[in-house]
matplotlib code that plots the C-alpha trace (Angstrom):
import matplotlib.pyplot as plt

x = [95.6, 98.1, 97.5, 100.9, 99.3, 99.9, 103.7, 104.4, 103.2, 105.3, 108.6, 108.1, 108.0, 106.8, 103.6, 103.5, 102.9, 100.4, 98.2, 99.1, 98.0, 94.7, 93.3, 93.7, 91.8, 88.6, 89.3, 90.6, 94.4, 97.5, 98.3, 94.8, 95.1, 98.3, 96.5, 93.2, 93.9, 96.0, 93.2, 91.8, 95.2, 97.7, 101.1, 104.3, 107.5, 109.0, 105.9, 107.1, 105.0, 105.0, 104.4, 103.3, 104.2, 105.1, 106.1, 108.3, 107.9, 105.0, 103.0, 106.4, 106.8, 104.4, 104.5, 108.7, 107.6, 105.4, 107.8, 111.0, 110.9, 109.3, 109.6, 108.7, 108.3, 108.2, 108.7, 109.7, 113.6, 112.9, 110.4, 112.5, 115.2, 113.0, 112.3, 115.1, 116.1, 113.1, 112.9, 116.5, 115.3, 113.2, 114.4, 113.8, 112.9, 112.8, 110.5, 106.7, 103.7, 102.6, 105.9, 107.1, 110.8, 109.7, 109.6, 106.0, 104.1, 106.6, 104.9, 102.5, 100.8, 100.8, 100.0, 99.2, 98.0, 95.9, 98.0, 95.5, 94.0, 96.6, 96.7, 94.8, 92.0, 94.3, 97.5, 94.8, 94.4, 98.2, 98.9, 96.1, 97.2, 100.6, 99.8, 98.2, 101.2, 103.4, 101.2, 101.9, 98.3, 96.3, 98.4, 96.2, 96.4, 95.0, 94.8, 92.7, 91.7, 89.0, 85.4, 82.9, 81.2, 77.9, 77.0, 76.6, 78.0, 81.1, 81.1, 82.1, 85.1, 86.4, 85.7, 87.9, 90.8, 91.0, 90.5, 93.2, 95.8, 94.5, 94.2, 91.3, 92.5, 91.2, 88.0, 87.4, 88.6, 85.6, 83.6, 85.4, 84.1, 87.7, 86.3, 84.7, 88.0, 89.7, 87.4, 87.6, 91.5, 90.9, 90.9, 88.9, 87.3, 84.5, 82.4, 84.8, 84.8, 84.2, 85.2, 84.6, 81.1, 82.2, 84.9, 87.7, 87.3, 89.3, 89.6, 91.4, 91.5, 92.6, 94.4]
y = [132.1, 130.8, 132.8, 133.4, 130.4, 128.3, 129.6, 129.3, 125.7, 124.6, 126.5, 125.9, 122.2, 122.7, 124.2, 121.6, 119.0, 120.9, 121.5, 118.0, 116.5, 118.7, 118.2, 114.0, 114.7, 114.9, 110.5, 109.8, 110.9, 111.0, 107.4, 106.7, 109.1, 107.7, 104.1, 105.0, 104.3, 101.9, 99.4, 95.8, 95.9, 93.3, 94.5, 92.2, 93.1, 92.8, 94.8, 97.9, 100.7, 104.6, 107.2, 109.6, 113.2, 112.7, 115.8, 115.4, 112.0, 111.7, 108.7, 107.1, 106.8, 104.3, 102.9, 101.6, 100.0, 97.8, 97.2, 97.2, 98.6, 102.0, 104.6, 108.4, 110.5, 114.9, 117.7, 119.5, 119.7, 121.1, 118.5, 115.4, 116.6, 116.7, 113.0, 111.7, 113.1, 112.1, 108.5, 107.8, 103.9, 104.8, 106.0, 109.4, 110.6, 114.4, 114.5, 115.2, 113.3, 113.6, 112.7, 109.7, 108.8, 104.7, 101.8, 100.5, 97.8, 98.8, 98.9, 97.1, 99.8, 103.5, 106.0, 110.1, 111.3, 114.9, 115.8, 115.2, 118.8, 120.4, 120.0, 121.4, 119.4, 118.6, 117.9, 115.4, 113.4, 113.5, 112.0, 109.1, 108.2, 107.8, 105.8, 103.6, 103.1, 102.1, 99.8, 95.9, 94.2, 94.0, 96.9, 99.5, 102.6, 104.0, 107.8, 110.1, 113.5, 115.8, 115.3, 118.0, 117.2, 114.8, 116.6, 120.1, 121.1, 120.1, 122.5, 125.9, 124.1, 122.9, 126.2, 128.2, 125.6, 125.7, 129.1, 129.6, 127.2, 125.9, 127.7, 127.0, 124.1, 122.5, 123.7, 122.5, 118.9, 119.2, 119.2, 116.2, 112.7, 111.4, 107.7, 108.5, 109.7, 106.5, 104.2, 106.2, 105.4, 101.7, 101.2, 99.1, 101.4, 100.4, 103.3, 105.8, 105.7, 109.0, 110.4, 113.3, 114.0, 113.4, 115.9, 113.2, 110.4, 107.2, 105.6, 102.1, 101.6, 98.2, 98.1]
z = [105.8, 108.8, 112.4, 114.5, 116.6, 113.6, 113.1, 116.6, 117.0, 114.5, 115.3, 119.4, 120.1, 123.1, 122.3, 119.5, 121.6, 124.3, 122.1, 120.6, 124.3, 124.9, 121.4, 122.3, 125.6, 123.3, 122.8, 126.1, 125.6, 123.5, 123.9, 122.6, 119.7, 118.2, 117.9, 116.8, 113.5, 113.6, 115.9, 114.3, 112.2, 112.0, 112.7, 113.1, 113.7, 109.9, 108.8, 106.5, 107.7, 106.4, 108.8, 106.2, 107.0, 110.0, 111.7, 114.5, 115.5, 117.3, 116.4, 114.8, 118.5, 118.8, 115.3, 116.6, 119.5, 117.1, 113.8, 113.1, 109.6, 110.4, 107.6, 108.1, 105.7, 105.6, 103.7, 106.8, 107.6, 111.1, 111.7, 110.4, 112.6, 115.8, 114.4, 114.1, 118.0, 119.4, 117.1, 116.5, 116.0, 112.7, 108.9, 107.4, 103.9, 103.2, 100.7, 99.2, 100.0, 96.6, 95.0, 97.0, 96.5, 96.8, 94.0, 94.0, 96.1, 98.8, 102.2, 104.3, 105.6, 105.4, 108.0, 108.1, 111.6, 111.3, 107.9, 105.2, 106.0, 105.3, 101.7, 98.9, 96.9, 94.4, 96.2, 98.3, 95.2, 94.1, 97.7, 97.5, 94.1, 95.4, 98.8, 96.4, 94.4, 97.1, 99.0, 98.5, 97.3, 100.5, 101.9, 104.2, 103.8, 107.7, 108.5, 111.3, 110.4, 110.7, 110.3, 110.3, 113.7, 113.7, 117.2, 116.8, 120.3, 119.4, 116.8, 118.4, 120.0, 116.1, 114.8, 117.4, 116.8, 112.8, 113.2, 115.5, 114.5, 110.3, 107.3, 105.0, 103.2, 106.7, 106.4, 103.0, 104.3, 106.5, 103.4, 101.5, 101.6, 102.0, 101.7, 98.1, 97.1, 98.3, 97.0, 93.3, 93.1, 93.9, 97.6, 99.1, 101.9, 104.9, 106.7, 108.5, 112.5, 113.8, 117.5, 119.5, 118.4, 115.0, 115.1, 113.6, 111.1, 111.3, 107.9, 106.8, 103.2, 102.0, 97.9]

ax = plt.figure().add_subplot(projection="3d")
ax.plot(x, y, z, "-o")
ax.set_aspect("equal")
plt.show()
């Protein structure tokens, strides 16, 4: 179930990106935040990468100033029209994660910042199985998400925000073994990297 928290962070950009910026404080910062996945990866200017779902623009941002060939993807209308204003240099898809509008073995890499969550179990497997389709051989799929925390104090502080601002589908990521589920569909996946006591889970997963 979505609190008004939720609604209003999504329909006011402005609290968007605060809470965007306070919940990167945790790994030293937003600037941080938008590379943590993408760290130890080769990236060249003609690389194809997908930002996957992603939302207004925010780590498309980065992922531009990197490659040329910079894809992102949303179901959002809203959202891919903050995108396109605030990343007028990158190309937009409206469309489903789970039902990607791209011929196979397409990109180099694809990319999903804090969106997994927000999917049910079995919309989670529909999206994987696609990512996998798309990716070249030796493509890398690379997201950050939740974790449930390893250090228990950081526990109250992840309970108040999905409470406030995630529905349950959030919570039940916190009990998923996202790597099992990669490696299941073919990907070639090493231990996750966790953060913030835990809290988030940096995974890259190699087809």
């Amino acid at each position: 179930m979505a609190t008004i928290l939720r609604d209003w962070s999504y329909r006011y950009q402005w609290l968007y990106d605060g809470i965007s910026r306070l919940a990167a404080l945790s790994v030293g910062g937003e600037a941080r935040f938008r590379q943590l996945a993408l760290q130890g990866l080769t990236i060249h200017s003609d690389t194809h990468i997908l930002d996957l779902c992603c939302g207004s623009g925010q780590t498309t941002e980065f992922l531009v100033k990197i490659s040329q060939n910079v894809t992102g993807l949303d179901a959002s209308p809203k959202s891919l029209q903050r995108a396109r204003q605030n990343v007028p240099s990158a190309s937009y898809i409206e469309a489903f994660a789970e039902e990607m509008p791209f011929a196979d073995n397409l990109f180099d890499v694809v990319h999903t910042s804090v969106a997994l969550h927000e999917m049910q179990p079995q919309q989670l497997r529909k999206i994987i199985n696609e990512v996998y389709r798309v990716l070249k051989a030796g493509g890398v799929f690379t997201l950050v998400d939740f974790h449930a925390p390893t250090n228990p104090i950081f526990w109250p502080g992840v309970s108040v925000f999905l409470w406030l601002f995630e529905t349950e589908t959030a919570w039940e990521l916190l009990k998923t073994d996202l790597a099992e589920l990669l490696t299941k569909t073919g990907f070639d996946v090493g231990e996750p990297t966790l953060y913030a006591g835990g809290s988030l889970q940096v995974i890259q997963a190699k087809k």
